[in-house]
N, C-alpha and C positions, 0 to 999 in steps of 0.2 A: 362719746370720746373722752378719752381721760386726760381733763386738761393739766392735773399733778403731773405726767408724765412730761409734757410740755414744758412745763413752768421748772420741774427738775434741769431738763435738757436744756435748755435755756441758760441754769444756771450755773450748771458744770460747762456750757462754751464759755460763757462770758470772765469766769474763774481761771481756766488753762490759764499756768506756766505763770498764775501770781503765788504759787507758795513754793517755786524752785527757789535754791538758794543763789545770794549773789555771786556776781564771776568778774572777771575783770570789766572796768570800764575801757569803752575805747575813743580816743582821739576824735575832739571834737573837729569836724571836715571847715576847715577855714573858711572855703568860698565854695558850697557846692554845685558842680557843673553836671549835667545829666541832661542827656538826650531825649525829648519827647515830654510826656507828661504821665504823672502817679498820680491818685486818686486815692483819697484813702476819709477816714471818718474822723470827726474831735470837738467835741462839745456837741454832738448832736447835728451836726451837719456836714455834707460833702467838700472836701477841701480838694484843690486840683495843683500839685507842684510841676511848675515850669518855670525855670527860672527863679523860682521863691516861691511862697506860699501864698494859695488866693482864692479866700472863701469862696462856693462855688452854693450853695444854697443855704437859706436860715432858718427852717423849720423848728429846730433845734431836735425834731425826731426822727434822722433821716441815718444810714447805716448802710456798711458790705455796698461800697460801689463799685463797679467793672464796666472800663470802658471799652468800646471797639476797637478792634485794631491800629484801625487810622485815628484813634481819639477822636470820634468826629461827634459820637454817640455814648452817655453812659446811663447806666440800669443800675438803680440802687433801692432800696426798701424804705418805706417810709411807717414807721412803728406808732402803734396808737393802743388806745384804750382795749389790752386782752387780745390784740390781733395785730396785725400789718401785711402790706399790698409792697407790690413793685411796681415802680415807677421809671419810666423814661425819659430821659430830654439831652438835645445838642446843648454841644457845650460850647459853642459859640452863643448859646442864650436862649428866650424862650422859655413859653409856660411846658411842664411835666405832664407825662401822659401816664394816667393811672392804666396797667394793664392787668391786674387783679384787681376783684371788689369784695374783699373780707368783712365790711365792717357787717357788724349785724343788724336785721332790723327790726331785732327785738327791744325792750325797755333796758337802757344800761343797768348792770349791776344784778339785771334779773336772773333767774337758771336758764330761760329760753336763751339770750343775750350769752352766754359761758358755753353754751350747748353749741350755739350758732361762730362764735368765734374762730377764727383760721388764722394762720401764722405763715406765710410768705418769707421766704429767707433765701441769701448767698446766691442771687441770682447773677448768671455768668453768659457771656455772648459766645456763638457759637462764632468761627472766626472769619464768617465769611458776613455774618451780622444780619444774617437771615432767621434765627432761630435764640430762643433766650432759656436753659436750662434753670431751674431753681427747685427748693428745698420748701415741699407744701403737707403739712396736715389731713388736707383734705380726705377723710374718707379712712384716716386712719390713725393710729397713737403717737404718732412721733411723726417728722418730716423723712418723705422720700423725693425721690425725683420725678422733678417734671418736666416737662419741656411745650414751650409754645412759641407761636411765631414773632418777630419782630414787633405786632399790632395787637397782640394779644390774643389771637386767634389760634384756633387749635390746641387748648391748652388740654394735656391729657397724660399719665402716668403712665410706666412702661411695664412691659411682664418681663420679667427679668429670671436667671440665673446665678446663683441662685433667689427668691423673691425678693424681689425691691428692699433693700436693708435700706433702717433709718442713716441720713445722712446729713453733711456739713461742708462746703466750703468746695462748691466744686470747681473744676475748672476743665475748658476745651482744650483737646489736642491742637494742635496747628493744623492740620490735615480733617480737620472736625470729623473724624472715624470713632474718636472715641471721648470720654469725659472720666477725670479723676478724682475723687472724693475722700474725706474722711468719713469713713464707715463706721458706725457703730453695731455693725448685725453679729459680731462675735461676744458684743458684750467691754467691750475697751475700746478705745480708737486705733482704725488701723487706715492705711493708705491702697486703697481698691480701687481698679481704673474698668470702666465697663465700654465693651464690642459695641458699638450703635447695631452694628451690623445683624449680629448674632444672639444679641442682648445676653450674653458673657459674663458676669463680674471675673479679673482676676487681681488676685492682693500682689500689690507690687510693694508694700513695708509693712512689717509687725513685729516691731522689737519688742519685747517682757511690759516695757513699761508705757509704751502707747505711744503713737504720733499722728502728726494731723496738718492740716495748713498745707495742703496739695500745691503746685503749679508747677506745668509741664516747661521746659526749655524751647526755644524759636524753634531749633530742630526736631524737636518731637523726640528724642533718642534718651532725653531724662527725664526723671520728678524730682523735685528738689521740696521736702517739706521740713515742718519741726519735729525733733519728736523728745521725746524723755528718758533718762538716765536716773535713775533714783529722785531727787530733788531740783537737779537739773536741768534744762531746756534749751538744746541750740538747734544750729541748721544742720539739715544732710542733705544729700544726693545719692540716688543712685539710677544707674542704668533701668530700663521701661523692660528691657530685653534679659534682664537677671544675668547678664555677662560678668559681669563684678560686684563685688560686694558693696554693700553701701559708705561713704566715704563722709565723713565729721568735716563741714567748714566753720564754723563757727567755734568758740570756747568762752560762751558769756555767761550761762546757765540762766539768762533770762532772754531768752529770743523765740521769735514765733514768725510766721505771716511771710514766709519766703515766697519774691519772684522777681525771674528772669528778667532783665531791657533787650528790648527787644531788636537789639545785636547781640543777646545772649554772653555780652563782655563783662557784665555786672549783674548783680542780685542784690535786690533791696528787701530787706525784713525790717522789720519791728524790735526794739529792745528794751528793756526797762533800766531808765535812768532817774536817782532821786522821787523813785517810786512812781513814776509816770513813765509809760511808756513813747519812745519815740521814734522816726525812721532811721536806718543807717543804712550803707552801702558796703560793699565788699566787691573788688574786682577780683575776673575768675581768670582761669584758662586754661588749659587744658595740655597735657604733660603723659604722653604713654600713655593714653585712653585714660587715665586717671583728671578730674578736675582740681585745680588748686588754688587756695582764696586768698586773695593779700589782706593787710587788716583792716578793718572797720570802719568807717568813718560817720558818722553821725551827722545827718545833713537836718532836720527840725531840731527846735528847741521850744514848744509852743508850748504856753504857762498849765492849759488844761491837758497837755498830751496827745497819744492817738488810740483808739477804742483799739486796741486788739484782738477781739472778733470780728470787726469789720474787715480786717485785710490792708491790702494792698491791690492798686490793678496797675500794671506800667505799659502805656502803647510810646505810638513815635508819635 
């Protein structure tokens, strides 16, 4: 296994949408109110907003969380030496349940030990919270998709159409018929949603210069991701069903990590402010079958920021 390729891939997530130029800043959100709870990464640990901000684990190596629909449950990555597992636990409290076991058990630092290493990533609940999709090495040069049960059972990659392309950052439909990903199988990143059904891939965004940061709308009817402009980076949207063209909300040239609340009335992404990135909001709605975004408001302000590959996850 070529772990260069890994370590590349790795590097170019963690990098997206720091060397777009700056854009406007937007208005910092005085008191912010928001429905249910988000989940997102900062200094190494899972943080859970409800009402404000409230460290939710200390590891200090923990990443990419995603909660259940009912937030009752969330699945996040816990990163270590050359490798990392997924993990689960209520978030009303309680020890975490390892549901990969990557670590190797060969001598650290040896070729067995680099040979033996796996890499677990952007693991995503399917929405009935029976089933946990994620982004695994196993068995091959780069992360494709997996899927295994709640308890970690069943864990198995799928044969696909066309083959299993390496991917990033996926997410369930609401209707869990299908999962959207940022795809790297063309060589750029592009936004491909694959048939559970049919095992299908079909590309549903690929502009010139790349986009990524999937998540589907409560209705199922859009994808709302980021994507790139020359130096660029904001939010779009477009229709699942290619009815219309895809539609620009944002204008910050540093945004990433878009998704829906789940009354689909708002979108919370990621932005970069005084060079750390952090959460903001945008209310939407919807105008002539067109979506339309009021402006920004910027709900964190946390001294370390928030990881930007790790996302966003927003239940009720």
């Amino acid at each position: 296994m070529r772990r260069g390729v890994i370590a590349a891939l790795l590097v170019v997530l963690a990098g997206i949408a720091v060397l777009v130029a700056p854009g406007v800043r937007p208005a910092p959100l005085a008191a912010p109110t928001l429905n249910g709870r988000i989940a997102y990464a900062s200094g190494g640990n899972i943080w859970i907003w409800r009402n404000g901000a409230h460290q939710f684990t200390n590891s200090g190596h923990d990443g990419s969380p995603d909660l259940t629909p009912d937030g009752q449950r969330l699945t996040y990555v816990r990163y270590d030496d050359s490798f990392s597992d997924v993990l689960v636990q209520a978030t009303a409290g309680g020890d975490p349940q390892f549901l990969t076991n990557n670590r190797p058990v060969a001598e650290t630092g040896s070729l067995e030990y680099v040979q033996q290493a796996l890499w677990a990533l952007n693991p995503a609940w399917a929405p009935d919270g029976s089933r946990i999709a994620w982004a695994s090495d196993r068995g091959t040069d780069a992360p494709v998709l997996w899927i295994m049960t709640a308890t970690g059972d069943n864990q198995h990659s799928l044969q696909t159409s066309p083959p299993n392309p390496p991917v990033e950052r996926l997410h369930w439909s609401p209707d869990g018929s299908a999962i959207v990903a940022t795809s790297l199988g063309s060589g750029k990143d592009e936004i491909w949603s694959l048939d559970l059904d049919s095992g299908v891939w079909k590309e549903v965004a690929a502009p010139t210069d790349g986009a990524y940061d999937p998540a589907w709308s409560p209705d199922g009817t859009r994808v709302v991701y980021a994507a790139r402009t020359g130096r660029q980076t904001d939010i779009w949207v477009v229709p699942v069903d290619g009815s219309a063209p895809p539609a620009q909300l944002t204008q910050l040239g540093r945004a990433r990590a878009p998704v829906f609340s789940p009354d689909g009335k708002q979108i919370a992404f990621l932005a970069e402010k005084d060079d750390r990135f952090q959460m903001f909001v945008i209310d939407v709605r919807e105008e002539n079958g067109t979506l339309r975004a009021g402006s920004p408001q910027q709900v964190t302000s946390q001294d370390a920021g928030l990881d930007a590959p790790s996302g966003l996850s927003w239940s009720r």
